[in-house]
C-alpha positions as YAML, in Angstrom:
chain: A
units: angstrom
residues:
- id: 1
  name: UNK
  ca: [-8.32, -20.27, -22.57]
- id: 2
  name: UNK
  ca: [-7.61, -21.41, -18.89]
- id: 3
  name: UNK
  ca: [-10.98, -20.96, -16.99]
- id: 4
  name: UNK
  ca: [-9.69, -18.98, -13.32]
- id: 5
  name: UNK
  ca: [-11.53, -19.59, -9.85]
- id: 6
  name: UNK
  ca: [-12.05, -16.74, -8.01]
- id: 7
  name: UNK
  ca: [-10.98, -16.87, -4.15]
- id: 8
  name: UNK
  ca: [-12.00, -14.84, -1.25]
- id: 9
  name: UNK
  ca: [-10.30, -15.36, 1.70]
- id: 10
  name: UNK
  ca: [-10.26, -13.00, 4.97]
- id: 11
  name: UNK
  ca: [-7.38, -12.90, 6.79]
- id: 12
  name: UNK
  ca: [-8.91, -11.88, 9.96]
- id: 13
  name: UNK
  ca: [-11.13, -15.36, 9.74]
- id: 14
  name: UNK
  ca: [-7.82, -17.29, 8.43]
- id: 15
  name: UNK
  ca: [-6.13, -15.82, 12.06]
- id: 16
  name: UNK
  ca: [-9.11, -16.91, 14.13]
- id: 17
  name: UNK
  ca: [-9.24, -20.23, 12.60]
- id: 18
  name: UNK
  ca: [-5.41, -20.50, 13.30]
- id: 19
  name: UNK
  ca: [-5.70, -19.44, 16.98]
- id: 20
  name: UNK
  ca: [-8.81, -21.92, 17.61]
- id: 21
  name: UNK
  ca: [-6.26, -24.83, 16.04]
- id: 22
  name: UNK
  ca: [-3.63, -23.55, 18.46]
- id: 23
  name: UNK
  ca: [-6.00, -23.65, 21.52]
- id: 24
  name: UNK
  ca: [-7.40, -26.84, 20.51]
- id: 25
  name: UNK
  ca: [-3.95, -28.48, 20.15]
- id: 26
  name: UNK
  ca: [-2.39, -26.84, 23.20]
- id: 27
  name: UNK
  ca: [-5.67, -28.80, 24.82]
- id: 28
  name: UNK
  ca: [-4.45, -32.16, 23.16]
- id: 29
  name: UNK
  ca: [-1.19, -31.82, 23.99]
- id: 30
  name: UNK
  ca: [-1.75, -30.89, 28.00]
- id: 31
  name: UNK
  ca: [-3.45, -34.35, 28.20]
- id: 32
  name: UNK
  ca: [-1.03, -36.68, 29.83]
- id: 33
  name: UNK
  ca: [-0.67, -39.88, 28.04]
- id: 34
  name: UNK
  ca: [-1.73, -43.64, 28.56]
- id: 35
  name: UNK
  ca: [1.34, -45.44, 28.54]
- id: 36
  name: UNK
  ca: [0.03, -48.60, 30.34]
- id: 37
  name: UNK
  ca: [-3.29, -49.75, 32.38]
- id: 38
  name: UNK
  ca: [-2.92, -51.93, 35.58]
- id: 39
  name: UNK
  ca: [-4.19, -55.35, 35.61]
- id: 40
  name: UNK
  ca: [-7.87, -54.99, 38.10]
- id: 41
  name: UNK
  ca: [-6.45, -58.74, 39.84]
- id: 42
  name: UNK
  ca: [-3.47, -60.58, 40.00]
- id: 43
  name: UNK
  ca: [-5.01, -63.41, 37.50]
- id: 44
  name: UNK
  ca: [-4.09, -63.75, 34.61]
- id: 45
  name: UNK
  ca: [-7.04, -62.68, 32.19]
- id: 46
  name: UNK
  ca: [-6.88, -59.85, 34.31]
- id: 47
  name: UNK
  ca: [-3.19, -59.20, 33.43]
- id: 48
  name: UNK
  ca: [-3.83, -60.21, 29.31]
- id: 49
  name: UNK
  ca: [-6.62, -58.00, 29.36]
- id: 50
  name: UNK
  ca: [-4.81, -54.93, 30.87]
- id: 51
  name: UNK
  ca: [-1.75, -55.92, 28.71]
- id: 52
  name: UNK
  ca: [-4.38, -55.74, 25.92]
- id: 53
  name: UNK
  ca: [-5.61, -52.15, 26.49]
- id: 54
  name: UNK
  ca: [-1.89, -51.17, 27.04]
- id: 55
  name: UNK
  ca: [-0.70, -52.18, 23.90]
- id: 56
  name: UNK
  ca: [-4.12, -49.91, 21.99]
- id: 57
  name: UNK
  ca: [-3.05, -47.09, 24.30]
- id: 58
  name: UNK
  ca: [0.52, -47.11, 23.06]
- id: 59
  name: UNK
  ca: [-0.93, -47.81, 19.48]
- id: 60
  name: UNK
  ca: [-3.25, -44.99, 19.71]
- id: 61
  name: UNK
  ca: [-0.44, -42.67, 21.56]
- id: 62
  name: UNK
  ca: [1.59, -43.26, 18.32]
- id: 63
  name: UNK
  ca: [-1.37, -42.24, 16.03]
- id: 64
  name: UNK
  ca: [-1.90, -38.86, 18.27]
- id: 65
  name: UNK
  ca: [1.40, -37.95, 18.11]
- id: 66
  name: UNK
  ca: [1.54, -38.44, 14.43]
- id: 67
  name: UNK
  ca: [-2.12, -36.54, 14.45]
- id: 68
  name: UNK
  ca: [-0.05, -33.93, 16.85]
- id: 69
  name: UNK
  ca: [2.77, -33.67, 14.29]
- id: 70
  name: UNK
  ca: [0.03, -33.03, 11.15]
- id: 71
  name: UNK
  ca: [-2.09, -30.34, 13.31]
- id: 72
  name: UNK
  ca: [0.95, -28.35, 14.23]
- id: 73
  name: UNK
  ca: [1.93, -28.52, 10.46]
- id: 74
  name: UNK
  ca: [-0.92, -27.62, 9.46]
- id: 75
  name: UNK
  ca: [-1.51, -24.85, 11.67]
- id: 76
  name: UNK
  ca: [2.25, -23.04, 10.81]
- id: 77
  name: UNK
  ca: [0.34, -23.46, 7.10]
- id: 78
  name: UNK
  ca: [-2.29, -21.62, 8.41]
- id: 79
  name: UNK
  ca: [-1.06, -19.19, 10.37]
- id: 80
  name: UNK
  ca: [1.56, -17.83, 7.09]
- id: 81
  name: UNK
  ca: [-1.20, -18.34, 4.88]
- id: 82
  name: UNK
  ca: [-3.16, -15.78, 6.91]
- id: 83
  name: UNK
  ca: [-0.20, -13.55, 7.25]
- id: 84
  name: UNK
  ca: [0.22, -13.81, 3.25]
- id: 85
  name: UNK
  ca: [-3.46, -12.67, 2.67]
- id: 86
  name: UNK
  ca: [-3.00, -10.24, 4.96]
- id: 87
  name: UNK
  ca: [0.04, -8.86, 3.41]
- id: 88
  name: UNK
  ca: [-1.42, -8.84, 0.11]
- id: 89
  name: UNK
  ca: [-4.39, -7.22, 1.03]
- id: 90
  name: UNK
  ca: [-2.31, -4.35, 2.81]
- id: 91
  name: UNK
  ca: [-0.17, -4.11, -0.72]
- id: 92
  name: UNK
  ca: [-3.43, -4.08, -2.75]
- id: 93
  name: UNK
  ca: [-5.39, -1.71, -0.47]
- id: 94
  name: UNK
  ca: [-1.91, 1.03, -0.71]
- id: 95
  name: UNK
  ca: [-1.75, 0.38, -4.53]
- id: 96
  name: UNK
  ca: [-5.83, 1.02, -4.88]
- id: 97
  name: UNK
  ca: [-5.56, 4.03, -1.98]
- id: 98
  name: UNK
  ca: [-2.98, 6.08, -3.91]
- id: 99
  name: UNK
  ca: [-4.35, 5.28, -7.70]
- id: 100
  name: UNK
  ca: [-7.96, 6.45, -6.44]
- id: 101
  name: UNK
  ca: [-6.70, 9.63, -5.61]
- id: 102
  name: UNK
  ca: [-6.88, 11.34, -8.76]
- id: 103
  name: UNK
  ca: [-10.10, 9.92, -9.35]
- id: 104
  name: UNK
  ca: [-13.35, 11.68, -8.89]
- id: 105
  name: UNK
  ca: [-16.01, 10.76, -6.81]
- id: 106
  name: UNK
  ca: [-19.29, 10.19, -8.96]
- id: 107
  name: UNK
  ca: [-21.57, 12.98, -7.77]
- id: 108
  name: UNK
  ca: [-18.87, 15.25, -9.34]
- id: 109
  name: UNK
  ca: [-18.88, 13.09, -12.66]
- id: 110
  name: UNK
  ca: [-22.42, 13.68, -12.74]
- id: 111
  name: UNK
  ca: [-22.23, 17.27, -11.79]
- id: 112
  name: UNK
  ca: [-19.80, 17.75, -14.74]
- id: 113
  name: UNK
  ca: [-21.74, 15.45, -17.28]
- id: 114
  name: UNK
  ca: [-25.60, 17.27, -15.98]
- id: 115
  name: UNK
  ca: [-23.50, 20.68, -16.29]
- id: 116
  name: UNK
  ca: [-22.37, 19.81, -20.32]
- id: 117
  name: UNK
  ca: [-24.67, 19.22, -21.11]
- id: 118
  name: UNK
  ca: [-26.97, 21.88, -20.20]
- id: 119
  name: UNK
  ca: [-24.35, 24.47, -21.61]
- id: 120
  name: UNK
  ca: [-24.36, 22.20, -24.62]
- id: 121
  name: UNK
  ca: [-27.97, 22.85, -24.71]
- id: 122
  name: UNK
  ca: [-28.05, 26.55, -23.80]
- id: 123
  name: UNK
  ca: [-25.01, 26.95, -27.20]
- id: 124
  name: UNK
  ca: [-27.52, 24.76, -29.19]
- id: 125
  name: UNK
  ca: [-30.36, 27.27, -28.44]
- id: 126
  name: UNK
  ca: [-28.59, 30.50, -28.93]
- id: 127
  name: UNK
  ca: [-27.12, 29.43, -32.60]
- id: 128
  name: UNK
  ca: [-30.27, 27.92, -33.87]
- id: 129
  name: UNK
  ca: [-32.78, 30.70, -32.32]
- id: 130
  name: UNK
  ca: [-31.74, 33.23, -34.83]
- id: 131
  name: UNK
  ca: [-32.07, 30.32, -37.89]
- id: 132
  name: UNK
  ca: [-35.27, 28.61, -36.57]
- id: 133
  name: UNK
  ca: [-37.17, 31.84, -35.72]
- id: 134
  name: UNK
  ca: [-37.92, 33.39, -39.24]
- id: 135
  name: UNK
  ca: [-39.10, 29.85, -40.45]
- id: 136
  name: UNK
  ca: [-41.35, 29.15, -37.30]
- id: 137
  name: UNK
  ca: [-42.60, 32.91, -38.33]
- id: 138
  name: UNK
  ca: [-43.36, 31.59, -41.69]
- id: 139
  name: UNK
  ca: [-44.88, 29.06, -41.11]
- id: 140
  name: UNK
  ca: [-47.13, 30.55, -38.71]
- id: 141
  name: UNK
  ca: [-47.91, 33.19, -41.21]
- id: 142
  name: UNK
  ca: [-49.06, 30.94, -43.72]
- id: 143
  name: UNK
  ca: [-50.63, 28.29, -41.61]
- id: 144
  name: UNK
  ca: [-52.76, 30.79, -39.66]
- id: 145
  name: UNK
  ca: [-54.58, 32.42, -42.47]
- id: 146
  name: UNK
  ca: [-55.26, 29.06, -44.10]
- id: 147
  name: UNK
  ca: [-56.82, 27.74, -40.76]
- id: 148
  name: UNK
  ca: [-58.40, 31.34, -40.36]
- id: 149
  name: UNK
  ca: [-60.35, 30.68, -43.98]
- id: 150
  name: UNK
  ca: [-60.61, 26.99, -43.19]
- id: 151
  name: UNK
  ca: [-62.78, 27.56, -40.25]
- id: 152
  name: UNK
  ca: [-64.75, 30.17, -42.27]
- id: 153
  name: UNK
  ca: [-65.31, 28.55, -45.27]
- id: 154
  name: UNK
  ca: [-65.56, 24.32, -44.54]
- id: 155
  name: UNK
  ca: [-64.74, 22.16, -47.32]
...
């Protein structure tokens, strides 16, 4: 037996998530890149420094655009995973809509089940009134007379 997970997932949270990606990359992306730094003198340490920093700037340009590429990837994920959820929770709420229909609610299944059994009751009483009445007047008729003498005469 294959042991199943249970997932919730709500699309409306899935969206928002999606749209705070979006805003956060359309952020990233407005930035205007670091191609190269100018050297702060005309030496050169001055020049191997800024040639330096230049060449991590284009390094870490690379890196952001393949960040860039991932994010916006990720995001179309996203963004048709929330539309999936979405859909299936529209297909699953028309499905449970229309085959609750026909259902009662549950104060009527109690007002049918209390009302049963009450006539169930009531048919109980009127067929075993007729039986059970001559034998409770027996047995009164004998047990009162014995008690009668029995207070009279103490063993």
């Amino acid at each position: 037996m294959v042991a199943m997970s249970a997932v919730v997932a709500v699309p409306e949270l899935i969206a928002a998530a999606a749209d705070k990606l979006a805003a956060i990359d359309s952020t990233l992306s407005g930035a205007v890149p670091i191609q190269a730094i100018a050297p702060a003198a005309a030496d050169e340490v001055s020049q191997g420094i800024a040639h330096l920093f230049s060449q991590h700037a284009q390094d870490y340009q690379k890196v952001a655009d393949h960040a860039a590429a991932y994010s916006q990837q990720f995001l179309q994920h996203l963004s048709a995973a929330a539309r999936a959820y979405a859909g299936a929770d529209a297909a699953n709420a028309a499905v449970l809509g229309t085959a609750a229909v026909g259902l009662p609610s549950f104060d009527s299944l109690v007002d049918t089940v209390t009302t049963l059994f009450f006539q169930v009751a009531a048919a109980a009483y009127y067929l075993l009134f007729p039986i059970l009445l001559p034998a409770i007047f027996l047995a009164l008729a004998l047990w009162l007379p014995l008690a009668f003498l029995g207070s009279i005469f103490p063993v």
